[in-house]
C-alpha positions in Angstrom: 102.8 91.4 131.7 100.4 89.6 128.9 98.8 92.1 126.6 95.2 93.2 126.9 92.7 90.8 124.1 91.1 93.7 122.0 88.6 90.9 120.9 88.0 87.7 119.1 88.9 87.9 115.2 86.1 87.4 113.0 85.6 85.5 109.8 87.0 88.3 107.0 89.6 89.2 109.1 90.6 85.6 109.7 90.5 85.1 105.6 93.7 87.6 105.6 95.3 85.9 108.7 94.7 82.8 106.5 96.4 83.9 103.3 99.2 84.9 105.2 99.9 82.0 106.9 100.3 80.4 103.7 102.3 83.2 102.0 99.6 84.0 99.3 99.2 87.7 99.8 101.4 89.8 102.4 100.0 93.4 102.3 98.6 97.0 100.6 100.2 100.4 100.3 99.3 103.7 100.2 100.4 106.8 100.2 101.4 110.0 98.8 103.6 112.7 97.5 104.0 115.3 99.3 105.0 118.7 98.4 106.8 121.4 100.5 105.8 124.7 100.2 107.4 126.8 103.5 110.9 127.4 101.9 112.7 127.4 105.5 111.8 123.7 105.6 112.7 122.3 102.4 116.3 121.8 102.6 116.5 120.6 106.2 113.6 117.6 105.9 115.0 116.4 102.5 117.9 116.3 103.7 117.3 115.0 107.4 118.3 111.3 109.2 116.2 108.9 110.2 116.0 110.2 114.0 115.2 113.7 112.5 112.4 112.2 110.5 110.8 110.1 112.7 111.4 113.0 115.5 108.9 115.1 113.1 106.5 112.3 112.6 106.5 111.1 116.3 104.1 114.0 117.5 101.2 113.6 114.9 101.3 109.8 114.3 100.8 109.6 118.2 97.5 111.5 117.3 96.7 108.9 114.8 97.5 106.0 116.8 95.2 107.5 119.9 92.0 108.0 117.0 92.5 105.0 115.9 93.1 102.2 117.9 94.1 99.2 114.9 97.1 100.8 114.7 98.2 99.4 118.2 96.3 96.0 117.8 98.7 92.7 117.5 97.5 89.3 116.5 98.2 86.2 119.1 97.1 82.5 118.2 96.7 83.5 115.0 97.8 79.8 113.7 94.8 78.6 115.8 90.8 78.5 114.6 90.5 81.2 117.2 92.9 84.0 116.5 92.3 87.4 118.9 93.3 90.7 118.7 95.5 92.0 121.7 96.3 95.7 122.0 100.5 96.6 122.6 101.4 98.9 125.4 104.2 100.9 123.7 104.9 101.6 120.0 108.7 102.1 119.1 108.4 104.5 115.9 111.9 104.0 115.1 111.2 100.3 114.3 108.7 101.3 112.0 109.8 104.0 109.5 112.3 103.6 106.7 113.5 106.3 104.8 115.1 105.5 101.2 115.9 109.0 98.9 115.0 108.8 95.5 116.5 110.6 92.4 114.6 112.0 89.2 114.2 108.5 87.9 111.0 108.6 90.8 108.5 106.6 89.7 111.2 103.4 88.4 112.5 103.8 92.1 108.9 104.6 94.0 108.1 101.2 92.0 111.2 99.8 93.5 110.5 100.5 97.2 106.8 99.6 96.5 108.3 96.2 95.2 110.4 95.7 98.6 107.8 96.6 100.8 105.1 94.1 99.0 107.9 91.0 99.4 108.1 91.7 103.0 105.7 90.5 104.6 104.4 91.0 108.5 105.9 88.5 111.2 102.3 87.8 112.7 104.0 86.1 115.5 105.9 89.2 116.5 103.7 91.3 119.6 106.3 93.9 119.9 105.4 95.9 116.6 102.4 96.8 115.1 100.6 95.9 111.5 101.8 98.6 109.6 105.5 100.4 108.8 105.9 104.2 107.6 108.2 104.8 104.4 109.7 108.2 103.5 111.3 108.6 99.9 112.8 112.5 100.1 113.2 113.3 96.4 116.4 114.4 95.8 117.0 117.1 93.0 117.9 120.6 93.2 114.2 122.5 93.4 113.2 125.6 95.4 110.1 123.4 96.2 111.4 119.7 96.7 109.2 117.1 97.6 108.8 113.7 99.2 106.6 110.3 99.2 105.1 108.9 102.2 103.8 105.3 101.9 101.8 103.9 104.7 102.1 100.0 104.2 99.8 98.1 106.4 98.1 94.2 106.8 94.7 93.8 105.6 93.3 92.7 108.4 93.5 95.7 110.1 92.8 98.3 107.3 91.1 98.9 103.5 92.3 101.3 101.2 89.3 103.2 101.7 90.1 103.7 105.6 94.3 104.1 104.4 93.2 107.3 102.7 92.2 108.8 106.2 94.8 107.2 108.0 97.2 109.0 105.4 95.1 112.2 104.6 94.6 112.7 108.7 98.9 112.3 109.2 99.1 115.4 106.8 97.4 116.9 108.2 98.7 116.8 111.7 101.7 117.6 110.0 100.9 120.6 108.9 99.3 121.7 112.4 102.9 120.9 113.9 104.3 122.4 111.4 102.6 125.7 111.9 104.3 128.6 113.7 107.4 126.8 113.1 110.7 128.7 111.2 113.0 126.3 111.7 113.0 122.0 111.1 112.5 120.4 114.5 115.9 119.4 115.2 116.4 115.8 116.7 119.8 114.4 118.5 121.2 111.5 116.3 122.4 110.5 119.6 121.6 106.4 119.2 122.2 106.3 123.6 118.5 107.4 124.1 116.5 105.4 121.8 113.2 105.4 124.6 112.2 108.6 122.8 110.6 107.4 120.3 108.4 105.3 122.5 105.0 105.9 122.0 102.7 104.6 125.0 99.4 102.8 124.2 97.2 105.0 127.1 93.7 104.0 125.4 91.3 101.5 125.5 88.9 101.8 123.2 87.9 98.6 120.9 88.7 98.8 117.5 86.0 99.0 115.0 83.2 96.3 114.7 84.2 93.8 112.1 81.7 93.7 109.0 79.7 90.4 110.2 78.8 92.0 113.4 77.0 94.9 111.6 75.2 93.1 108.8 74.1 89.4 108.1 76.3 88.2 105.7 75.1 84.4 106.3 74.2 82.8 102.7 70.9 81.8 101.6 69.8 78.7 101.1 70.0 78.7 97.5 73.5 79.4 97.9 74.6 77.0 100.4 72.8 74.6 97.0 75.2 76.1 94.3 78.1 78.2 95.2 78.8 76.7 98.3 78.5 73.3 96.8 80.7 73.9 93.9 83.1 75.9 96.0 83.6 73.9 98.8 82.1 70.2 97.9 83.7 69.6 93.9 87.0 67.7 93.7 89.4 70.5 91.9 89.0 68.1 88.7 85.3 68.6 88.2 85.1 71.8 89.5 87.5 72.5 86.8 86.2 70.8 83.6 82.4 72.3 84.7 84.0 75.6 84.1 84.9 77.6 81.2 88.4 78.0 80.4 89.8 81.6 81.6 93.2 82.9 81.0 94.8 83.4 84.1 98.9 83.9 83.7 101.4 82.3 81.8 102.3 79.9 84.5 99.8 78.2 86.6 100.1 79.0 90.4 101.7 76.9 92.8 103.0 76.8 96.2 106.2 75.6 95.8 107.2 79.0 93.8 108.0 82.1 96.3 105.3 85.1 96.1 107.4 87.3 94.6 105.6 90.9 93.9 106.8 92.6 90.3 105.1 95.7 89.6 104.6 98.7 87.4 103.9 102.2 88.0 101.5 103.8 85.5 100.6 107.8 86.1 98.8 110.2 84.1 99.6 113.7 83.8 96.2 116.2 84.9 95.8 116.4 81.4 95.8 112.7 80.6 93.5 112.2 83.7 91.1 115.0 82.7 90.7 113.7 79.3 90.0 109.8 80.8 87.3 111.6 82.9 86.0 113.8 80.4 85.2 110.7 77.6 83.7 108.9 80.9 81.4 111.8 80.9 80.6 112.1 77.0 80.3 108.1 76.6 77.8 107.9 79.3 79.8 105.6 81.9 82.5 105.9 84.3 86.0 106.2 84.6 86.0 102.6 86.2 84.3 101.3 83.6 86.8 102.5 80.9 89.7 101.3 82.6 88.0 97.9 82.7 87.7 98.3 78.4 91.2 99.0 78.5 92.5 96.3 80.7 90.1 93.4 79.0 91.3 94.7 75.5 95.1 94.9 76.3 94.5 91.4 78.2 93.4 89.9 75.1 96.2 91.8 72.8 99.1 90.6 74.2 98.8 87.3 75.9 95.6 85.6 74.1 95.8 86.6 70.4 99.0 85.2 69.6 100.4 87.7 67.8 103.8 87.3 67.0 104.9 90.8 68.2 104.1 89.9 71.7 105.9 85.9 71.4 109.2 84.8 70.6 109.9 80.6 70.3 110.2 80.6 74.3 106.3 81.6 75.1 103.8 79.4 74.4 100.8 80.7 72.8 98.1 78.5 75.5 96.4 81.9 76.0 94.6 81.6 72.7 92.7 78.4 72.9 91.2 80.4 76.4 89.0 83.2 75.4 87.1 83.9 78.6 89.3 86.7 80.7 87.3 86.8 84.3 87.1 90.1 85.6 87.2 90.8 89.3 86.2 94.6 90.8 86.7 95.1 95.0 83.6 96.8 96.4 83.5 98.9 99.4 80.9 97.8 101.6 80.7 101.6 103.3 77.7 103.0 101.5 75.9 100.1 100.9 75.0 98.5 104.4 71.9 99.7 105.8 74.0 101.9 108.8 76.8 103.2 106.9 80.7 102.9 108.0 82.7 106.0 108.4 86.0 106.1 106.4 87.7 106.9 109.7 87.0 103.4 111.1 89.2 101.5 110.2 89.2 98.1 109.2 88.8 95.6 106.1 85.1 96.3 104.7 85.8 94.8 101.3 83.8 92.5 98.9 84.2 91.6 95.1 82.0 91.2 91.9 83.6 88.4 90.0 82.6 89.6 85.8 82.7 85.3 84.3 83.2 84.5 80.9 84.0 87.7 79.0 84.8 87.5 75.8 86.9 90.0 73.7 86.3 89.2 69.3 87.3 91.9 66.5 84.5 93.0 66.9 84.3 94.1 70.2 83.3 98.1 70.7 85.3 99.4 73.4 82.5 102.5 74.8 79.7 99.4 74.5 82.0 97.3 76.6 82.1 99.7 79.0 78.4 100.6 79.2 77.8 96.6 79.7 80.2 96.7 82.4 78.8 99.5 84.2 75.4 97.9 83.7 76.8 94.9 85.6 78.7 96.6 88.3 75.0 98.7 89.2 73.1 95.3 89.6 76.1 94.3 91.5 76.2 97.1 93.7 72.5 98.9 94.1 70.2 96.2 94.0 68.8 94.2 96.9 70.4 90.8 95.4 73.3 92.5 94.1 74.2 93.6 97.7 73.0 89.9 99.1 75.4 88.1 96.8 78.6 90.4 98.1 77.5 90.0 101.5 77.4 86.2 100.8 81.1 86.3 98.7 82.8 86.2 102.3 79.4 85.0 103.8 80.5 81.7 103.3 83.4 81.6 104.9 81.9 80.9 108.1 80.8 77.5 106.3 84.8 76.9 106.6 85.3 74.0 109.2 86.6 75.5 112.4 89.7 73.2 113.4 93.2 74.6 113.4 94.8 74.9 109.8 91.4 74.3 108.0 91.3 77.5 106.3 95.1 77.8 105.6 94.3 73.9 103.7 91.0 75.7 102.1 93.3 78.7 100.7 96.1 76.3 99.3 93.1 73.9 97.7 92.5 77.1 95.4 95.7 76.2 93.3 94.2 73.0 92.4 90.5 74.1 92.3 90.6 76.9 90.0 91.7 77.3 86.4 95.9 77.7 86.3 95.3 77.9 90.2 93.7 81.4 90.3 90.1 82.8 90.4 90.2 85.7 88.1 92.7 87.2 84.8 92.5 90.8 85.6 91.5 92.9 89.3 90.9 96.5 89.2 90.5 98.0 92.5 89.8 101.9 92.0 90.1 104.1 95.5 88.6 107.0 93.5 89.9 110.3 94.3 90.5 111.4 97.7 92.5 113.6 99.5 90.8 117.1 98.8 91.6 118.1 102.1 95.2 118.6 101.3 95.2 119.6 98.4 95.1 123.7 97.5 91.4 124.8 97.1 92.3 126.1 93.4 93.7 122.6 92.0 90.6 121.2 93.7 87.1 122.3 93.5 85.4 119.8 91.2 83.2 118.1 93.6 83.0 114.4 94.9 83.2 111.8 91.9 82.4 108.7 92.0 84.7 105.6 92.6 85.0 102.2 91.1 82.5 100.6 93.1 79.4 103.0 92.5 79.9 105.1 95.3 81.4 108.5 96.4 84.7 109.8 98.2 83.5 112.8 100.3 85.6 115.9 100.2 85.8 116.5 103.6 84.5 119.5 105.5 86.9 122.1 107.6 90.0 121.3 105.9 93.0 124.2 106.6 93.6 126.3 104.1 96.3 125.9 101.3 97.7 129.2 101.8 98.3 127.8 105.5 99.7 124.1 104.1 103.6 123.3 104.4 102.8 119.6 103.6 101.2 119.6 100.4 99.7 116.7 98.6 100.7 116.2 94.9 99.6 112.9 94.2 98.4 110.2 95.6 100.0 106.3 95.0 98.1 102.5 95.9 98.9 99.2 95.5 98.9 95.5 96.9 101.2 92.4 96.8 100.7 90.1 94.3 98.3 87.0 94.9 99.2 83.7 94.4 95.7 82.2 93.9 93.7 85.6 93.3 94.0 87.6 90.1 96.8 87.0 87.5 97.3 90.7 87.4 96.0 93.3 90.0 95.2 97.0 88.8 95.2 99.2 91.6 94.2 103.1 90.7 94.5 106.1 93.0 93.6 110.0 92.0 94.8 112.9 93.9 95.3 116.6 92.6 93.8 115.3 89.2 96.7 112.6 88.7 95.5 109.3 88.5 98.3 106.8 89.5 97.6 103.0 88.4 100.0 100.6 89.8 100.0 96.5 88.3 101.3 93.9 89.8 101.7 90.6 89.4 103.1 87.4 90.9 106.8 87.0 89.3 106.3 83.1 89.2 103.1 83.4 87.1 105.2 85.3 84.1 107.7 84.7 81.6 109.1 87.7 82.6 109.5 90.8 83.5 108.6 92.3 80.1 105.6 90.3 79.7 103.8 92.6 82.7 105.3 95.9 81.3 104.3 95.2 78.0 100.6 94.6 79.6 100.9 98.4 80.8 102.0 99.9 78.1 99.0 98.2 75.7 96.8 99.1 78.0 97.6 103.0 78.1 97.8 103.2 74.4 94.7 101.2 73.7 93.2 103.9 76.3 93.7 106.8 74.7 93.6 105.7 70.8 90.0 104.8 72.0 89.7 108.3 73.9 91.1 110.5 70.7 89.2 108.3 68.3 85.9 110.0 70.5 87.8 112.9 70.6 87.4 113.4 67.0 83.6 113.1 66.6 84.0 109.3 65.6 81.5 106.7 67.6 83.3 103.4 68.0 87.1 102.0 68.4 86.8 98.3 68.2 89.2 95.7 68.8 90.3 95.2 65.8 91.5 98.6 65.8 93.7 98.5 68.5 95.2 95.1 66.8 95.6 97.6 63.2 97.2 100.0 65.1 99.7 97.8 67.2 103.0 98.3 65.1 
């Protein structure tokens, strides 16, 4: 029996369906770790199988699945101009959920499993599974109070990071209403005869949420149909190119004929590192978005445009320093700032970007005023009229796209030749904020919403269960995407839970010499961080660039 059409796909969904289908992005993960906190439970889930595991998952991602009903959408012509969205009839949870232990080395191996899942990307042609997999990463060590990490991975055409923090926050929680009452682990038969039980019927049929086109007009004006659409669409590569100024953009320029191979490093902060990154947000007058973006534009130009010979050896070339734009790009939720806001809980890809052109990092370059400029630029971009118009008109113009089969697939793969070293920006920072607070105990929590990278706010939730009531307990919080072959050279992607901020970078292996050469990136970017935090720390005004070059020995 043929499988019910949802409805048609629309333009930004069809953008991720696009990139797929020529392997330049494959998916985003989220998730958390997880604390247990009911004693009789610790040793028997860290230690359970997979049946166990996905027997004590199968009850409250069944209520997940029947609020929200992406999670049983499938894709069908999705080659075509005209792709749909068709709903499955029964979800096999088995299918979907890994489980891979970790030991104390945690966040080398979380970066590990995060590295797999980001090189694996989703069969769009398969109609038996869904667009999204469960991971469970038990910790192992001996602990009275052991814990565990739960990554939700997912497409993004069915889901933002922004609606993955429900999706996640909403599983705990329906965890933790199974779990109550309970003495014991919910025992499952590893019994592989009966493998039907873990079949989870699709018994609704209600649409999935509205895509972003059909609740605002994202059409472009005329003067951009003149300019950007012109440039973007109309310029052979070659002109377009030489009209622009020259950004660094990786080591390597991109190409198709290289695999998209995700590397990645995990950055976390203790709570006393993230308090003190929120606390000189608050004294300098910005945001902790905005001083993340000083530290990722400073340790940009540090180690791959200045030439130094600490960060070269006679195999790397030194082209970065003839470039010495960096172009910036910061996601924006589109939520808050439609005239009829979207709910978190629907879920769906409501995402636009600012694109920061031609910034350029000197000697002289103070690290708090290149923040405030930054944050000055990001609220034009975000709480204006034309500010909203132009990221409304960022995706806008994808409906300018001719509509035959494999034209936008050609349009994504004409980026490699169209933009400088075949990708559009240096550096993303995509910033969920922090989130979570309805799982987290009421006495680690309590400071109020804050604001995210993108100028708005992350609610903390209203009748959340108590922590004294909590087996499932949520410690942290983890995000981050596949690499992108023609997007960013290297993509920042920051999470905050239980005041830990997590930043995860990745980067497209094939655009590196290296390994190292991303690692090092991290690690210049938290020390050029906090020298610039304790220099405010101790009463002085400015850390300039210059300084962080003086003080990288």
């Amino acid at each position: 029996m043929p499988l019910q059409v949802i409805r048609a796909v629309d333009n930004l969904e069809r953008y991720s369906i696009a990139r797929s289908n020529v392997n330049i992005y494959h998916n985003v993960a989220v998730g958390n770790r997880i604390q247990l906190v009911h004693s009789s439970f610790v040793h028997d889930v860290i230690t359970a199988s997979l049946h166990e595991w996905v027997q004590l998952l199968l009850t409250p991602v069944t209520q997940l699945i029947e609020s929200h009903p992406s999670l049983s959408a499938v894709l069908s012509d999705y080659l075509t101009a005209k792709p749909v969205f068709m709903r499955l009839e029964t979800i096999n949870l088995l299918q979907l959920v890994r489980i891979v232990p970790v030991s104390l080395k945690e966040a080398v191996q979380i970066a590990q499993i995060l590295e797999e899942e980001h090189n694996i990307p989703f069969d769009l042609s398969d109609q038996t599974s869904p667009l999204w997999r469960l991971v469970i990463a038990p910790i192992e060590k001996s602990s009275s109070s052991s814990s565990f990490y739960l990554l939700f991975v997912f497409h993004h055409v069915i889901a933002d990071g922004r609606s993955a923090m429900t999706v996640t926050e909403q599983l705990i929680q329906h965890l933790n209403t199974q779990a109550q009452g309970r003495q014991a682990y919910p025992r499952a038969s590893a019994d592989g005869s009966n493998l039907n039980r873990f079949n989870i019927p699709i018994r609704h049929t209600n649409p999935i949420p509205l895509s972003i086109e059909s609740r605002v007009n994202c059409y472009p004006s005329l003067w951009t149909l003149i300019t950007e659409a012109s440039r973007a669409l109309l310029l052979p590569g070659s002109v377009k190119k030489i009209l622009e100024t020259k950004y660094w953009a990786g080591e390597i320029d991109s190409t198709l004929e290289e695999p998209n191979v995700t590397e990645m490093v995990l950055l976390q902060f203790t709570q006393s590192e993230t308090s003190r990154v929120i606390q000189a947000a608050k004294r300098s007058k910005t945001t902790v978005q905005s001083i993340l973006f000083s530290g990722a534009v400073f340790a940009t130009k540090n180690v791959f445009m200045t030439g130094q010979q600490k960060h070269y050896n006679e195999n790397y070339d030194r082209s970065g320093k003839s470039e010495e734009a960096i172009v910036f790009a910061t996601p924006v939720s589109l939520r808050d700032l439609i005239p009829i806001p979207i709910p978190s809980e629907d879920l769906g890809n409501y995402t636009s970007e600012i694109l920061h052109n031609n910034i350029r990092i000197h000697e002289e370059s103070e690290f708090w005023e290149t923040s405030r400029v930054y944050r000055e630029q990001v609220i034009r971009g975000t709480r204006t009229k034309k500010g909203l118009q132009d990221l409304l008109e960022h995706f806008g113009m994808l409906s300018l796209l001719p509509k035959s089969d494999g034209a936008w697939e050609a349009f994504m793969a004409s980026k490699v030749y169209k933009d400088q070293h075949g990708r559009k920006a240096s550096v993303k920072l995509s910033n969920l904020g922090r989130g979570w607070t309805r799982s987290i105990p009421s006495d680690e929590d309590g400071r109020g919403d804050q604001a995210d990278g993108n100028g708005g706010t992350l609610n903390s939730g209203k009748n959340g269960v108590r922590s004294d009531t909590q087996m499932f307990s949520i410690k942290d919080a983890i995000f981050s995407q596949s690499s992108g072959v023609t997007a960013s050279a290297l993509t920042m992607n920051v999470a905050t839970a239980n005041n830990i901020m997590t930043v995860t970078t990745t980067w497209q292996k094939a655009g590196f010499k290296g390994r190292a050469r991303g690692e090092l990136f991290v690690s210049e970017f938290k020390r050029i961080l906090f020298e610039a935090i304790e220099t405010m720390e101790k009463g002085k005004e400015h850390y300039f660039f210059m300084d962080a070059v003086r003080n990288d020995k």
